[in-house]
KOLDREN-748375 format. One record per residue (C-alpha): residue number from 0; residue in three letters; x negated, y, z. Coordinates in nm, 2 decimals. Layout:
N
NUM / ala / X / Y / Z
...
# end
This chain:
119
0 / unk / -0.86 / 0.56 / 1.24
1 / unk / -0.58 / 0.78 / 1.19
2 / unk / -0.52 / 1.06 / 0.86
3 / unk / -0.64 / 1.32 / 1.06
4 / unk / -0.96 / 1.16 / 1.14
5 / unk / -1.02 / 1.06 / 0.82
6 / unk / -1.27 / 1.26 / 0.64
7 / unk / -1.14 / 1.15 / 0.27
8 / unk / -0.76 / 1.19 / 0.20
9 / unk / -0.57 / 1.18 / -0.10
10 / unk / -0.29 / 1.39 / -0.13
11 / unk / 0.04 / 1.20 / -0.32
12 / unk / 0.40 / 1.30 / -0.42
13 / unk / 0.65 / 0.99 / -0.46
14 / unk / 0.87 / 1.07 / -0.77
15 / unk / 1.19 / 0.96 / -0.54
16 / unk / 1.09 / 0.99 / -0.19
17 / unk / 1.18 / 0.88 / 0.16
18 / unk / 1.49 / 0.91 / 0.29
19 / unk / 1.43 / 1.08 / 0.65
20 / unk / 1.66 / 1.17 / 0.90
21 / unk / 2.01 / 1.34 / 0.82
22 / unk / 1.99 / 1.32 / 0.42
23 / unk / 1.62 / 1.48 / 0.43
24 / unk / 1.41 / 1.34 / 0.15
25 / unk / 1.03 / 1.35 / 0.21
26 / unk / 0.81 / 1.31 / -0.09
27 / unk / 0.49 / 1.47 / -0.03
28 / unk / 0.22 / 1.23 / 0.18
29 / unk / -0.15 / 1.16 / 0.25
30 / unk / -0.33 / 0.85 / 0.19
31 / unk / -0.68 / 0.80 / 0.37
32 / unk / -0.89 / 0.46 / 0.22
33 / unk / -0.85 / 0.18 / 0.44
34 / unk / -1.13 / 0.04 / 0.68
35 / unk / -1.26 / -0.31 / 0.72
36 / unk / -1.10 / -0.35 / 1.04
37 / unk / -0.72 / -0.24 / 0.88
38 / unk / -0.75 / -0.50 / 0.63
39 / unk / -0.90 / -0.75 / 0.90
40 / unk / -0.63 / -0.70 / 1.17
41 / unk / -0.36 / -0.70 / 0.87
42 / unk / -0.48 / -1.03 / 0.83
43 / unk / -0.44 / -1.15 / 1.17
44 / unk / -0.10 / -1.00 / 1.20
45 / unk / 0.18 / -1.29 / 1.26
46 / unk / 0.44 / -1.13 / 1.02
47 / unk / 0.15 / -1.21 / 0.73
48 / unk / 0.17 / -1.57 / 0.81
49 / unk / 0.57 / -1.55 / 0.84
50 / unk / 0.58 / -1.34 / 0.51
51 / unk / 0.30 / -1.28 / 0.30
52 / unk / 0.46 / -1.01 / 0.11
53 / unk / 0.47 / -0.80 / 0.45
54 / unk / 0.08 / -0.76 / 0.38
55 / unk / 0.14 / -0.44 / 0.18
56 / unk / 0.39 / -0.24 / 0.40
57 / unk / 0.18 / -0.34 / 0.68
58 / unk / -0.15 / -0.22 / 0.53
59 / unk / 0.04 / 0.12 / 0.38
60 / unk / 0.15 / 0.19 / 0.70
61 / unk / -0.21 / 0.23 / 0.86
62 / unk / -0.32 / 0.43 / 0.58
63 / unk / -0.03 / 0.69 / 0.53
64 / unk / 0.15 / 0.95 / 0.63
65 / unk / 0.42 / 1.18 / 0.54
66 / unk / 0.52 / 1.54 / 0.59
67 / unk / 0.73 / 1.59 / 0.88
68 / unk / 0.75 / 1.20 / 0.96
69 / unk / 0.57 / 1.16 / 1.30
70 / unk / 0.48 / 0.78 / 1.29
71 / unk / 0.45 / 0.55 / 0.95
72 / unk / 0.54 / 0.18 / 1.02
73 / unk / 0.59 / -0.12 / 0.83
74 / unk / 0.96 / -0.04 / 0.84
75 / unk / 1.00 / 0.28 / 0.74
76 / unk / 0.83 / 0.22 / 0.37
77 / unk / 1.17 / -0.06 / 0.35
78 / unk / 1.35 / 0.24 / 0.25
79 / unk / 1.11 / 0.30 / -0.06
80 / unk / 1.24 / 0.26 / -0.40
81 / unk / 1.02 / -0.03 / -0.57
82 / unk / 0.86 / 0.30 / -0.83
83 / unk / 0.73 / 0.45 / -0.50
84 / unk / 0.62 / 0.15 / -0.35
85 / unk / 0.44 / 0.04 / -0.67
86 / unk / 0.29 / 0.41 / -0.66
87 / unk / 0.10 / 0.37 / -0.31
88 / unk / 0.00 / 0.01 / -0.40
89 / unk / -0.19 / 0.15 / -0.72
90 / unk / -0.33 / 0.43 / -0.50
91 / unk / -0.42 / 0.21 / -0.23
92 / unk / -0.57 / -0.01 / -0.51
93 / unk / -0.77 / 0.29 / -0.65
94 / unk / -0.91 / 0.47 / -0.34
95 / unk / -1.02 / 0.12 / -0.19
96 / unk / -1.15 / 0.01 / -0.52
97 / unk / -0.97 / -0.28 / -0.61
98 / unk / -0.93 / -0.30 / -0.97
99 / unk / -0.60 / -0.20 / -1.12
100 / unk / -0.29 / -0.43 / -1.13
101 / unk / -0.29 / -0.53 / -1.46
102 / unk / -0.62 / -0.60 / -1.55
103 / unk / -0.62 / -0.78 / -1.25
104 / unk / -0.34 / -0.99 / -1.38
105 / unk / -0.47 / -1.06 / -1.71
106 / unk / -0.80 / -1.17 / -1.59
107 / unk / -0.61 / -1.46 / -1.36
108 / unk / -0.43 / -1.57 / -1.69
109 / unk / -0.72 / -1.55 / -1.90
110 / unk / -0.90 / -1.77 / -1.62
111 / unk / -0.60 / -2.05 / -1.59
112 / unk / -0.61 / -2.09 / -1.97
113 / unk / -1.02 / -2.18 / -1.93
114 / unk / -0.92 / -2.37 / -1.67
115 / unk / -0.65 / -2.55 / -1.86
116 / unk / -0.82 / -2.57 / -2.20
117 / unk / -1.15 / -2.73 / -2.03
118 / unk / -0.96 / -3.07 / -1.92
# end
């Protein structure tokens, strides 16, 4: 499902932006939640297996576009500062309702210290 399909979008501005083009910076961008099948086929995709840290451009790229950028791929969000990245992620995190970053975090330590401190 494309943006334009979508029927729920989120409208975003990255605080540094892409670098298009000849020295054109792009910062303004929708985000439409992901589907089953975009996380599924993510999944499946070999670069996953090769690199597990491509999972997030990969999944990004099937939910976002930007103004005046025709096509979104894995590649083109390599040119993101890490503050923009991190700024989809938490979108994508919000809009799909995964629970935020750091709570996330803390729960996973909290968990390994049971873990540890029931032994």
């Amino acid at each position: 499902m494309g943006i334009r399909e979508a029927k729920t979008v989120f409208d975003f501005d990255l605080r540094v932006g892409l670098r298009v083009g000849e020295g054109r910076v792009v910062r303004h961008g929708r985000m439409r939640p992901a589907t089953a099948l975009d996380e599924l086929e993510v999944l499946e995709d070999f670069r996953v297996f090769v690199d597990p840290g491509s999972i997030t451009p990969l999944l990004l790229a099937r939910c976002i576009e930007f103004d005046g950028v025709d096509q979104v791929r894995p590649s083109t969000l390599d040119c993101l500062t890490l503050l923009d990245l991190r700024l989809l992620e938490d979108l994508y995190r919000r809009i799909n309702g995964y629970p935020p970053r750091r709570v996330r975090e803390q729960n996973e330590l909290h968990n390994k210290n049971e873990i540890a401190g029931s032994w």
